[in-house]
C-alpha positions as CSV (number, residue, x, y, z in Angstrom):
1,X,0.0,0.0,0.0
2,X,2.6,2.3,0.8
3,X,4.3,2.0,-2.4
4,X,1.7,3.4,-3.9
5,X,1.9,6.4,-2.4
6,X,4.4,8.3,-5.1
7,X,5.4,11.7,-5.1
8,X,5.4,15.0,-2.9
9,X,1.4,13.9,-1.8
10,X,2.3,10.6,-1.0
11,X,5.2,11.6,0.7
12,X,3.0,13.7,2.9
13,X,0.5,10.9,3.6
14,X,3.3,8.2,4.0
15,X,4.7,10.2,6.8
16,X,1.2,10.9,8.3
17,X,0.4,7.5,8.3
18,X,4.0,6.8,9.8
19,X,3.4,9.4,12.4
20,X,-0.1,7.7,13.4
21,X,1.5,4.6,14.0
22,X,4.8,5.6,16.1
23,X,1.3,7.1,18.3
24,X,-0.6,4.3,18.5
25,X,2.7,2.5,19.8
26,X,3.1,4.8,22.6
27,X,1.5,3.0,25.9
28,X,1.6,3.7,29.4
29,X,-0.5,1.6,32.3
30,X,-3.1,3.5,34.8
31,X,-0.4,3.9,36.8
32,X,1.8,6.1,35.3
33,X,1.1,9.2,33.0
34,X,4.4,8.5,31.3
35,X,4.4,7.3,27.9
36,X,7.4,5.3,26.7
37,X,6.8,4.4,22.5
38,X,7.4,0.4,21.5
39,X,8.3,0.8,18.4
40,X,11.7,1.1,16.6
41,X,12.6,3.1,13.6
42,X,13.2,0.4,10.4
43,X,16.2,1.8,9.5
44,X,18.1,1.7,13.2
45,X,20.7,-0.8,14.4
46,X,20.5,-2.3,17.5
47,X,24.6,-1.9,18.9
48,X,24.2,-3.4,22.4
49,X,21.7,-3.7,24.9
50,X,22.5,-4.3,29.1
51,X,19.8,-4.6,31.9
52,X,19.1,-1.7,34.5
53,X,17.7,-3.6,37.4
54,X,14.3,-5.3,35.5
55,X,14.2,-2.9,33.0
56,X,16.2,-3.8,28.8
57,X,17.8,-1.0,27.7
58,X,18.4,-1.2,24.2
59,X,21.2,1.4,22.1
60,X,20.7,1.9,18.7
61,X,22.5,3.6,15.9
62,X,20.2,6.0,13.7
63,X,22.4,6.0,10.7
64,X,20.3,9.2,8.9
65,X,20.9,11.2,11.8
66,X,23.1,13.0,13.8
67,X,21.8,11.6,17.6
68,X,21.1,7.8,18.4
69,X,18.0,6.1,20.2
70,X,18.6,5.1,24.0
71,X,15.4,2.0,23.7
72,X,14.1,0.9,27.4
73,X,11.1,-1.7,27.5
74,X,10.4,-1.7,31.4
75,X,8.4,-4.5,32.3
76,X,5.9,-3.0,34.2
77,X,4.6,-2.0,30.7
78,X,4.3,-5.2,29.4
79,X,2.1,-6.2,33.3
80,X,-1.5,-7.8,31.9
81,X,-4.4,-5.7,32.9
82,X,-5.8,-7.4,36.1
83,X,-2.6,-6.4,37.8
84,X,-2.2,-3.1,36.2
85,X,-5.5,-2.0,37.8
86,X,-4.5,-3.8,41.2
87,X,-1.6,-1.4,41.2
88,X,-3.4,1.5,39.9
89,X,-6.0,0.9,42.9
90,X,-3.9,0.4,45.3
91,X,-1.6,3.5,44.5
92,X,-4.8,6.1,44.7
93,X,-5.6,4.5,48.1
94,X,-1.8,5.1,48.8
95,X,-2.8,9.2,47.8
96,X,-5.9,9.3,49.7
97,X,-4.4,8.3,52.7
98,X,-2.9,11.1,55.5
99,X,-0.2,8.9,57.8
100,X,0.0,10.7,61.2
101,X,3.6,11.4,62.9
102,X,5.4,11.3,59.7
103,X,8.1,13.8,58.7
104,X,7.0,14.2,54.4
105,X,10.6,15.9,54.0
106,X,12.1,12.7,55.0
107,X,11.9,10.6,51.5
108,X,13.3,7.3,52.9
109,X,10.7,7.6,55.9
110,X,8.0,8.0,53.3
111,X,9.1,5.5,51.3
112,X,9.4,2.7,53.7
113,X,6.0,3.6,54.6
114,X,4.4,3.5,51.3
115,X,6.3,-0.2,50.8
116,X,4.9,-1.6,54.1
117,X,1.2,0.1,53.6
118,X,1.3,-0.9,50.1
119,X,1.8,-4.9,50.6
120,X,-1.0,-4.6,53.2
121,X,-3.2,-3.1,50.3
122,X,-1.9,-5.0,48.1
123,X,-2.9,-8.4,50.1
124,X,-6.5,-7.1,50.8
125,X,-7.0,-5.9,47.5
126,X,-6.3,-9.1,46.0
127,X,-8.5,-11.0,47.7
128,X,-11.4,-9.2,46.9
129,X,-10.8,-8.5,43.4
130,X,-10.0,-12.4,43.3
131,X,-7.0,-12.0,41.8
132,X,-4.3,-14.8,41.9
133,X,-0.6,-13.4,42.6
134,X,0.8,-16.5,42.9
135,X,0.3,-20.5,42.7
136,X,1.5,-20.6,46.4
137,X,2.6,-18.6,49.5
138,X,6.1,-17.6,48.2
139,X,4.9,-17.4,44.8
140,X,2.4,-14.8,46.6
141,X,5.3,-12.9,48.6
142,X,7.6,-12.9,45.7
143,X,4.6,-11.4,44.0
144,X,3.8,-8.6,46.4
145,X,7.0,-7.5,47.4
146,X,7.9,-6.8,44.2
147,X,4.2,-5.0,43.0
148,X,5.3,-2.9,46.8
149,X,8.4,-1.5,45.0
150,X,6.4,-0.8,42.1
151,X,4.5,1.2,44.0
152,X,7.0,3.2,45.5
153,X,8.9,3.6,42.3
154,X,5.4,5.7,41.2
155,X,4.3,7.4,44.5
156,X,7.3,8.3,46.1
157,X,10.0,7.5,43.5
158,X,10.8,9.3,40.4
159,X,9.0,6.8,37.9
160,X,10.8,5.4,34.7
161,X,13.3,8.6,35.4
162,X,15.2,6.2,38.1
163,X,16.4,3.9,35.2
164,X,18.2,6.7,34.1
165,X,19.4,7.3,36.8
166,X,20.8,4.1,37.8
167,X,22.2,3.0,34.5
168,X,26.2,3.9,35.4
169,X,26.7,4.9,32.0
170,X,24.0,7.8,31.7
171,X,25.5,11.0,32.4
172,X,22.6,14.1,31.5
173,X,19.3,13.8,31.7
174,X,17.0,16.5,30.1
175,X,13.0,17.2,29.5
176,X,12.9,20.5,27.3
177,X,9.4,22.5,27.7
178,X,6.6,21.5,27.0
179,X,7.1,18.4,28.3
180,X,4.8,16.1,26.5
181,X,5.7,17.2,23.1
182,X,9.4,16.1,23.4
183,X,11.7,12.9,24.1
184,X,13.5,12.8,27.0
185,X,17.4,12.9,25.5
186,X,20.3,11.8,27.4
187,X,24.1,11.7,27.4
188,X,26.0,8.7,27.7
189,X,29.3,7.7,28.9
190,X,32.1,5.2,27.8
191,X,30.6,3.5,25.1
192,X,32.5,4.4,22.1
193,X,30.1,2.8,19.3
194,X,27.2,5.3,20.3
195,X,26.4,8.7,20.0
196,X,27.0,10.9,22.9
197,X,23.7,12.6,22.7
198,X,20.4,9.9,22.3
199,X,17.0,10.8,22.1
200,X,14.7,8.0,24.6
201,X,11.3,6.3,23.7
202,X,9.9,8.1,26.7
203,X,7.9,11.0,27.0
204,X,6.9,12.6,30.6
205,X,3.4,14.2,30.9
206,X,2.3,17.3,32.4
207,X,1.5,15.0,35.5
208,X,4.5,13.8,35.4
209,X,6.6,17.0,35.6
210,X,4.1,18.3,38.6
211,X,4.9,15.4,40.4
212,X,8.5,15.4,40.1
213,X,8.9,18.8,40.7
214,X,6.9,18.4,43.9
215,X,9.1,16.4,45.4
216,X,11.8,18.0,44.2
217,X,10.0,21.4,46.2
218,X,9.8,18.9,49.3
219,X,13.0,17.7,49.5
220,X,14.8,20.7,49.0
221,X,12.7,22.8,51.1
222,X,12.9,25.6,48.3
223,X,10.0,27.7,46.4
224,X,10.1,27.4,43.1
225,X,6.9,29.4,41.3
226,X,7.3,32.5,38.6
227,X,8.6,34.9,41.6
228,X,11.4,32.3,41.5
229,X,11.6,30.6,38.5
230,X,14.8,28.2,39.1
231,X,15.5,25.7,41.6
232,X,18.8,23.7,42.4
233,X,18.5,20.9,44.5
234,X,21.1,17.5,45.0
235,X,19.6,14.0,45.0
236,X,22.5,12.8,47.4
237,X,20.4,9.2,46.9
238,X,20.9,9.4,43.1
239,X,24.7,11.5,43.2
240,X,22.4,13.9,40.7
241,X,22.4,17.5,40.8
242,X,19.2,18.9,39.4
243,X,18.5,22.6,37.5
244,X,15.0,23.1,37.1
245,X,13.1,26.1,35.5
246,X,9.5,27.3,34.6
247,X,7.7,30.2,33.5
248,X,8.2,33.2,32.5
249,X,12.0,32.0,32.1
250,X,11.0,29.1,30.1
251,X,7.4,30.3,28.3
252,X,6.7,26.9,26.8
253,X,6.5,25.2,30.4
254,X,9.2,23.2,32.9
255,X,11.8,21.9,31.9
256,X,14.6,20.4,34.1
257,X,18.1,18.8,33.3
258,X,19.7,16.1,36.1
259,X,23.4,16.0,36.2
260,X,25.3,12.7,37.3
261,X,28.1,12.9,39.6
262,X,30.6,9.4,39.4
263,X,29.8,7.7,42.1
264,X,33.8,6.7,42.0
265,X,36.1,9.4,41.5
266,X,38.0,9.3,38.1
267,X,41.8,8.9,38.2
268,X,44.6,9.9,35.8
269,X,45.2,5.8,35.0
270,X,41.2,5.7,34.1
271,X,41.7,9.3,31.9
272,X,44.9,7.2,30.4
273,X,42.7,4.0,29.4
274,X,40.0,6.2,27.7
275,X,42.1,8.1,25.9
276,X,41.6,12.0,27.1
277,X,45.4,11.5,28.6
278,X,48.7,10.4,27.7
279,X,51.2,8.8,29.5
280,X,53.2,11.1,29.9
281,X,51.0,13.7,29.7
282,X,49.3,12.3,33.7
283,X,53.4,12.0,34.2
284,X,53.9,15.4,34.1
285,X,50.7,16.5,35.5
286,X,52.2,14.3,38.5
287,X,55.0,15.7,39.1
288,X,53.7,20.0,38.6
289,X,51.5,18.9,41.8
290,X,53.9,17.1,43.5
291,X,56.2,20.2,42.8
292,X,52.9,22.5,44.9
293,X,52.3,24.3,41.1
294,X,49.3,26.5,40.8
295,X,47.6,24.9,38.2
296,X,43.9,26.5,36.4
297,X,41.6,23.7,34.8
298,X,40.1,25.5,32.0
299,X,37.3,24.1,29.4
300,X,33.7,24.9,28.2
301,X,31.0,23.2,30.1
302,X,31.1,19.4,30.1
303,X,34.5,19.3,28.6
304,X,35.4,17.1,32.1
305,X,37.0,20.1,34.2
306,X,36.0,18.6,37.4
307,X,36.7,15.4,36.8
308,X,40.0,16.2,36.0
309,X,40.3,18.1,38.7
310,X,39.3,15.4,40.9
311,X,41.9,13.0,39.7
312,X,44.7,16.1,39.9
313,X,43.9,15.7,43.6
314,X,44.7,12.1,43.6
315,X,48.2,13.0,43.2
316,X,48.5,14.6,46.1
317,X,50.7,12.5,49.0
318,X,48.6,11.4,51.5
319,X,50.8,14.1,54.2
320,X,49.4,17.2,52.4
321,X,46.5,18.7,54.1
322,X,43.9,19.9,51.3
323,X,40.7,22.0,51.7
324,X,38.5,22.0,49.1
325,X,35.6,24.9,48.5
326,X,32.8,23.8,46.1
327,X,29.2,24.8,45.7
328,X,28.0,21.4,44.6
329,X,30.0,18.7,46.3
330,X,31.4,16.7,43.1
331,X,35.1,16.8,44.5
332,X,36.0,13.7,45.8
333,X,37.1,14.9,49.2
334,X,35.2,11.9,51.0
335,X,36.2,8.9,49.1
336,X,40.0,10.4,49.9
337,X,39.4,10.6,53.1
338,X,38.5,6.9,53.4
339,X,41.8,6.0,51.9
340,X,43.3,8.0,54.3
341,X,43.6,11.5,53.1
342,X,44.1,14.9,54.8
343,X,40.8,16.7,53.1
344,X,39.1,19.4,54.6
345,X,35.6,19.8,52.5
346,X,34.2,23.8,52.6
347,X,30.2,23.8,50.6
348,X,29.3,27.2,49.9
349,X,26.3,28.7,48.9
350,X,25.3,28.9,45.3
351,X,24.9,32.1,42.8
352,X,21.2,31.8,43.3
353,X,20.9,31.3,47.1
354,X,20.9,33.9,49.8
355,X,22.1,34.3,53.1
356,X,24.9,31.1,52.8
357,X,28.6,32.1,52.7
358,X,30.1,32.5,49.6
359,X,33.1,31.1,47.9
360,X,35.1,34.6,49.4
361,X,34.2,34.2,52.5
362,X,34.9,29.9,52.4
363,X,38.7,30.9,50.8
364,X,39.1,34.2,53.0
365,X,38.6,31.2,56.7
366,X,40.5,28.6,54.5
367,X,44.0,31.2,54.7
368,X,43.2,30.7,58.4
369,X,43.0,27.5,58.8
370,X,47.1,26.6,58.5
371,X,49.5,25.6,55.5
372,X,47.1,23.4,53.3
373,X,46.5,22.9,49.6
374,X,44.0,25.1,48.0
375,X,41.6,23.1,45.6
376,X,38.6,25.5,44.4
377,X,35.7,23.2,42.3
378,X,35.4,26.8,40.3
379,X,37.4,30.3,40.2
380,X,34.3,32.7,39.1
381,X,33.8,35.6,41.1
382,X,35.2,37.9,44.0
383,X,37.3,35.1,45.6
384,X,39.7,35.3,42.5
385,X,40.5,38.8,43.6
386,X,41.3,37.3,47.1
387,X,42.6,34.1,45.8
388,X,45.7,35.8,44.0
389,X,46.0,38.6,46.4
390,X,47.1,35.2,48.9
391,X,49.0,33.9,45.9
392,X,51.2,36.4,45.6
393,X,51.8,37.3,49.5
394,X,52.4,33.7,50.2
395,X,49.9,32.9,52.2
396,X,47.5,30.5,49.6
397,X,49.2,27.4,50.3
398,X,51.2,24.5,49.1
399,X,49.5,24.6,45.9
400,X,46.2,25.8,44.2
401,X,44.2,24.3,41.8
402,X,41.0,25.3,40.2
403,X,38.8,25.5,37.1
404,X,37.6,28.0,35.1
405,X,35.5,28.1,32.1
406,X,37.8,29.1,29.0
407,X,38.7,27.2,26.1
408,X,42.1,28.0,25.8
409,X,45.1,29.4,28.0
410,X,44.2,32.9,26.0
411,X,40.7,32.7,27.0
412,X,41.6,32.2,31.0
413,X,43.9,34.9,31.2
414,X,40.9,37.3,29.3
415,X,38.5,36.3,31.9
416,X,40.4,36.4,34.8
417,X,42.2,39.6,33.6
418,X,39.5,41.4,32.1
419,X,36.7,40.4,33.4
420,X,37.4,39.2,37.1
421,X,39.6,42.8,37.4
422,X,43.0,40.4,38.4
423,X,46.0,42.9,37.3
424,X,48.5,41.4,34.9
425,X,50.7,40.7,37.4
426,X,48.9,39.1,40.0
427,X,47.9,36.8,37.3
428,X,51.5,35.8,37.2
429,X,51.1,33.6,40.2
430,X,49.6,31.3,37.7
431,X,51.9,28.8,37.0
432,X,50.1,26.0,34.7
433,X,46.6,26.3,32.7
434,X,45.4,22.9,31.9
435,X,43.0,22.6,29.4
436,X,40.1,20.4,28.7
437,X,38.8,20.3,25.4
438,X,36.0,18.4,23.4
439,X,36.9,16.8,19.9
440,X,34.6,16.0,17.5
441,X,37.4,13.8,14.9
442,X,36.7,14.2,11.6
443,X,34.0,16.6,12.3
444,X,31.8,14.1,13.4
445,X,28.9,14.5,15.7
446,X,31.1,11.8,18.2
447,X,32.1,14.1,20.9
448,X,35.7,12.7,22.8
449,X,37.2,14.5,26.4
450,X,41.1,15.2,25.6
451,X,43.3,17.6,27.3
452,X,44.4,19.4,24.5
453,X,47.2,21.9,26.4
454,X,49.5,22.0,29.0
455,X,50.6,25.5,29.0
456,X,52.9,27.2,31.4
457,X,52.9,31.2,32.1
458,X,55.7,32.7,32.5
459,X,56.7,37.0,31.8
460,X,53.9,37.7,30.2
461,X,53.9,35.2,28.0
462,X,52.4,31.7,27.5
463,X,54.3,28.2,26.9
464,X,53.5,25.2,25.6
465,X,54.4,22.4,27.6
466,X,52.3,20.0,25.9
467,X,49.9,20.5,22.9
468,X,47.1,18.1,20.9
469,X,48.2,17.9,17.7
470,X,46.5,14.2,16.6
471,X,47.1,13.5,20.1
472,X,48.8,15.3,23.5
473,X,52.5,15.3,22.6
474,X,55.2,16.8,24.4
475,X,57.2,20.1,22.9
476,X,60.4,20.8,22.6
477,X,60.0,23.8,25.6
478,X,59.1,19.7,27.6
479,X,62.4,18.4,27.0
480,X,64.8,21.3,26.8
481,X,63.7,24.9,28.8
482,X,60.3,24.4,30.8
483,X,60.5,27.6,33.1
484,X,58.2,25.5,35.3
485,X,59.8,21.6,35.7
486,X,63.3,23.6,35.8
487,X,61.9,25.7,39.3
488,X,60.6,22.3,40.6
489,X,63.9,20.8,40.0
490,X,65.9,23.5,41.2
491,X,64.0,23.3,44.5
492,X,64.3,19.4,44.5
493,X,68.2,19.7,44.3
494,X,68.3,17.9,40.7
495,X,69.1,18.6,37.6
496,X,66.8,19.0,34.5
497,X,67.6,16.0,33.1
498,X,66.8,14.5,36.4
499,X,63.9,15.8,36.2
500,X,62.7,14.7,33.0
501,X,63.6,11.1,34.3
502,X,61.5,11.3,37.5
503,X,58.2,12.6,34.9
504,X,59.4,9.4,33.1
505,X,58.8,7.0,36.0
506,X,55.3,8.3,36.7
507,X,54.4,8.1,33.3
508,X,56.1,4.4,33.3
509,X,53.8,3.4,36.3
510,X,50.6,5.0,35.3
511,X,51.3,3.3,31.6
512,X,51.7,-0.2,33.8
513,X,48.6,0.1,35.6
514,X,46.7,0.5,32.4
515,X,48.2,-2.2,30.8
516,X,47.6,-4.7,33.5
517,X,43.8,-3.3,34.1
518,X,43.1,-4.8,30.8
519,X,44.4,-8.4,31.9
520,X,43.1,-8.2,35.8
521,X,40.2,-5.8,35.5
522,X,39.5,-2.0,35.9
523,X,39.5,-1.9,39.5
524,X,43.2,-1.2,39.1
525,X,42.4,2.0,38.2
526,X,40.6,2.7,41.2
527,X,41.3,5.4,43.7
528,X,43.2,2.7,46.2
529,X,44.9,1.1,43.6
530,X,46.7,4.9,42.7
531,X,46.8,5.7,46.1
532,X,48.7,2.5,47.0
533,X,50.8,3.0,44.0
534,X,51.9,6.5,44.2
535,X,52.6,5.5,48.0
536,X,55.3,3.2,47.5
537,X,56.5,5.8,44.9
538,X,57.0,8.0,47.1
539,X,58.7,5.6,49.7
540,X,61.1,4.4,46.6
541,X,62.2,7.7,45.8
542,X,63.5,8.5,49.3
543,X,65.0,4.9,49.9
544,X,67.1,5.6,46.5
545,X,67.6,9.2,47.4
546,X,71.3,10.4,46.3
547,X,71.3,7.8,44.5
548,X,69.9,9.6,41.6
549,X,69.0,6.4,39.4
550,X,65.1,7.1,38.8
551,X,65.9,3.5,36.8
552,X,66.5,1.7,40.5
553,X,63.2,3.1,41.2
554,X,61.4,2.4,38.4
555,X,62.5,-1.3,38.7
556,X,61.6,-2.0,42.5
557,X,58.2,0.0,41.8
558,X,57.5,-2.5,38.7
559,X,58.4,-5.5,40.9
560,X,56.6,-4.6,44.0
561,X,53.6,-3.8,41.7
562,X,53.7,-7.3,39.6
563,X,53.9,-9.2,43.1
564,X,51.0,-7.0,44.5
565,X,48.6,-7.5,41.5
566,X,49.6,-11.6,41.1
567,X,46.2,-12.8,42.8
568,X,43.6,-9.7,42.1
C-alpha cells in the first residue's frame, strides 16, 4: 500500500500515516502518565543492549541522523491488565491516605511507609478482586514485594526517570518545555560505538513534571513558582544535581536537566585508558602537583574540568592537608578521606541562594585555617581577587588548583584579567593552565574528552608544555627549557635532566597500571589502587635518594607492583 503512495502527496500521507503509527505504539498503564513508544525506527541498528535492574535498555544507531536512540522496555509495561488495575488501585488509596507522625521531608521515611502500607493493600485488594498473585505462599510474597516497589517507584520515586538514573553509564538527563511534546534525551558515557547525545522512547506528561517537581520542592525545602523561576537541588540518593526552570523564564513550560556525579572518583590511570590523557602527559601533571604548582583547569562546560580536577587531587601524597571549597560537592574529598587522606571539604552557597557564605568568605577562613592545599571546584567571582592577592603574598598554600571556564590558555587569562579585574601581574602567580577540550574527529557528531594543552605562564607570556596535535605530545619547551619543571627541579636539588627522568617514571607506572587493568580488570584503576601505587613511589624515591638512578626506582616500583597484582 505504501508503495503506492508516489510523489510530494504521497510523501505527505506516508509520513502521516507513519506518524499515526509511532502514536498508537506509545503505551503507558493506569499507573503512570508516562508514555514510553514500542516501536523502533526500520532503518536503526540495535549496537548493544544491558539490563538496568528489571528494566532492557536497548542502544541503537540512527544512521540518517546525527543523535542515536537510548530504547528501554520496562516490564511493568508489558504487566496484563488485572494487575495493572490492582496497582493503579492500590496506589490512589496510597494518595488518599494522611499517615499521622510522619516527617513528608524525609523521603526514605515516606518511602518505607508507602512499601509496608502498600503490601498490606496489596494483600487485601487481591482478595477481593479475586486475583491470583501466585500459585502458592512464596509465589504470593515474591509477587507482592515486588508489585510494593512498584508502587514506590510511582508514589514516592521518580518513575521510569530512576532507570536513568541508575544506569552507570548515563551522564545528563533532560526534558525540554513542554514536556509532553518532546523525548527525553540523554548523554551517555564510555561506550565508544554510540552517539553521545540519544533521544529515549519516553515522553513525561504534564502530570508527570508536577509530580517530580513536587518532590523535588519537598525535599529541598525551596519555592520554586514565577517569583522564582529556578530551583537547584542534590539527590544525594541518586549523586544527581538537578536545575530546574519554569515560566516566564521558560514560556513553553518546565523543563529540568539532572546532572550525574561518578559515584567513584575518576583517576589519571582511568583518563589514560580512555584516551583523554597520555602517559606522559598524567606524568607530568604528576609531578607540577607534587612540585605545589598553581595549576587553572580551563574548558567549556562538560568538557570534564572537574573530573579532572578530581583525579589532579589524587596526586597529592597522602601528608598534604587539602581543603577543598565547592558549591556542589562533586570533588572527591570523602572517598579520599576513606583512603586516608588529609581533606578538609568547605560547601558554599550557590549564585542563586541567599544568606549562605560564599566562595570569598569559604577561601578568606580557608588562609586561616594553617599551610594546606588550596583546591577551588570553580574560580568565578570575588574570591579570584582574594585568591591571587594570597597567591602572591604567600599565604595561599602549598598549591592551588581550580577550574575555570575558558577554552584556551588565552581565554583564561581574558577572563580572569579582564573580566574578574585580576592585574596582569597578579595573574602571574599562575603557574600552569590545563585545558580540557571536546573533539569532535573528523568533524563528526562523536564528541571525545582530551586535554588538549599543557601550558605554562611565564613574563607575560604563555608556553606550551604539551599541545594536541592528533594527540597530546610533548614540545620541545618539555624536554629542553620548561621555566616550570626547571623551578621544581631547582627546588628538588636535581638537575633537569633529572627531572625529566623522574616525569618518566610516573608516566612508566601509570602506563603499567593501564596495561595490567586490561588483563586483571578495571579496578586497578581505582582510587586505592593509585593511592597505593603512588605511595610506595614515594617511599622508593627517598629509599634511593642520592642515588639519583630514577631506573632503581622504576624497577623496584614494577616489581613490587607485579607481586601486589599476582592474585587480584
Amino acid at each position: 500500500m505504501l508503495k503506492e503512495l508516489r510523489g510530494v502527496k504521497g510523501d505527505r500521507i506516508t509520513l502521516g500515516i507513519k506518524r499515526i503509527l509511532e502514536k498508537e505504539s506509545n503505551l503507558r498503564p493506569g499507573f503512570s502518565y508516562t508514555w514510553v513508544n514500542k516501536s523502533v525506527p526500520i532503518n536503526a541498528r540495535k549496537v548493544t543492549e544491558y539490563p538496568v535492574g528489571d528494566t532492557k535498555v536497548s542502544l541503537y544507531r540512527l544512521p540518517h541522523s546525527t543523535e542515536d536512540l537510548y530504547h528501554i522496555e520496562p516490564p511493568e509495561y508489558d504487566m496484563n491488565n488485572e494487575r495493572a488495575k490492582l496497582v493503579y488501585l492500590v496506589k490512589r488509596s496510597l494518595s488518599e491516605e494522611s499517615p499521622r507522625d510522619m516527617d513528608l521531608t524525609r523521603p526514605e521515611q515516606v518511602g518505607n511507609y508507602v512499601t509496608s502500607r502498600g503490601k498490606e493493600l496489596l494483600y487485601r485488594s487481591s482478595k477481593r478482586m479475586d486475583i491470583e498473585l501466585g500459585k502458592n505462599r512464596n509465589e504470593e510474597i515474591t509477587e507482592v514485594n515486588a508489585l510494593s516497589q512498584l508502587l514506590r517507584k510511582y508514589t514516592v520515586g521518580y518513575g521510569i526517570l530512576e532507570t536513568f538514573l541508575k544506569d552507570p553509564f548515563v551522564e545528563d538527563i533532560y526534558v525540554d518545555a513542554p514536556a509532553e511534546s518532546n523525548n527525553v534525551y540523554i548523554e551517555l558515557g564510555g561506550i565508544s560505538e554510540i552517539r553521545e547525545k540519544c533521544r529515549t522512547n519516553v515522553f513525561l506528561s504534564e502530570v508527570d513534571m508536577e509530580s517530580i517537581l513536587s518532590r523535588f520542592r519537598s525535599e529541598s525545602g525551596k519555592p520554586f513558582s514565577e517569583a522564582f523561576p529556578v530551583l537547584e537541588i542534590d539527590l544525594n540518593e541518586h549523586d544527581t544535581r538537578v536545575t530546574v526552570i519554569g515560566p516566564p523564564l521558560s514560556p513553553d513550560g518546565k523543563a529540568f536537566a539532572l546532572r550525574r556525579r561518578n559515584t567513584e572518583p575518576w583517576t589519571l590511570p582511568r583518563l589514560i585508558q580512555v584516551g583523554s590523557l597520555t602517559p606522559m602527559a598524567a606524568g607530568l601533571l604528576s609531578f607540577l602537583i607534587d612540585g605545589r604548582s598553581t595549576i587553572l583547569v580551563a574548558g567549556s562546560r562538560g568538557a570534564g574540568k572537574t573530573t579532572l580536577l578530581g583525579a589532579l587531587m589524587m596526586e597529592f601524597p597522602k601528608s598534604q592537608r587539602v581543603l577543598t571549597i565547592e558549591d556542589t560537592r562533586e570533588l572527591p574529598g570523602r572517598e579520599m578521606q576513606k583512603l586516608g587522606y588529609n581533606v578538609q571539604s568547605m560547601t558554599v552557597g550557590s549564585l542563586l541562594e541567599e544568606g549562605n557564605l560564599t566562595a570569598d568568605d569559604a577561601l578568606r577562613v580557608s588562609l586561616r585555617l594553617g599551610e594546606s592545599s588550596l583546591v577551588l571546584g570553580e574560580v568565578r567571582g570575588q574570591e579570584a581577587r582574594t585568591l591571587y592577592e594570597a597567591m602572591r603574598a604567600g599565604t595561599a598554600g602549598s598549591a592551588v588548583m581550580g577550574t575555570i571556564h575558558g577554552n584556551s590558555p588565552m581565554a583564561v587569562y581574558e577572563r580572569v584579567v579582564h573580566d574578574m579585574g585580576i592585574s596582569k601581574e597578579s595573574f602571574g602567580a599562575t603557574d600552569i593552565v590545563v585545558v580540557a577540550g571536546i573533539i569532535r574527529p573528523g568533524g563528526m557528531q562523536r564528541r571525545e574528552r582530551r586535554v588538549t594543552h599543557i601550558t605554562e605562564y611565564n613574563h607575560g607570556d604563555f608556553s606550551d608544555i604539551m599541545r594536541y596535535e592528533d594527540g597530546l605530545n610533548p614540545t620541545d619547551i618539555f624536554r629542553r627549557t620548561s621555566e616550570k619543571i626547571g623551578a621544581i627541579a631547582r627546588s628538588w636539588g636535581i638537575t633537569y635532566e633529572q627531572a625529566i627522568n623522574n616525569i618518566g617514571v610516573r608516566s612508566f607506572i601509570r602506563e603499567k597500571m593501564v596495561e595490567k587493568s586490561l588483563k586483571k580488570g578495571p579496578e586497578l584503576l581505582s582510587p586505592p589502587w593509585v593511592a597505593e601505587a603512588n605511595d610506595m613511589f614515594w617511599n622508593l624515591i627517598e629509599i634511593h635518594h642520592g642515588t639519583g638512578s630514577y631506573e632503581s626506582v622504576k624497577d623496584d616500583w614494577l616489581k613490587w607492583y607485579e607481586e601486589r597484582i599476582k592474585y587480584v
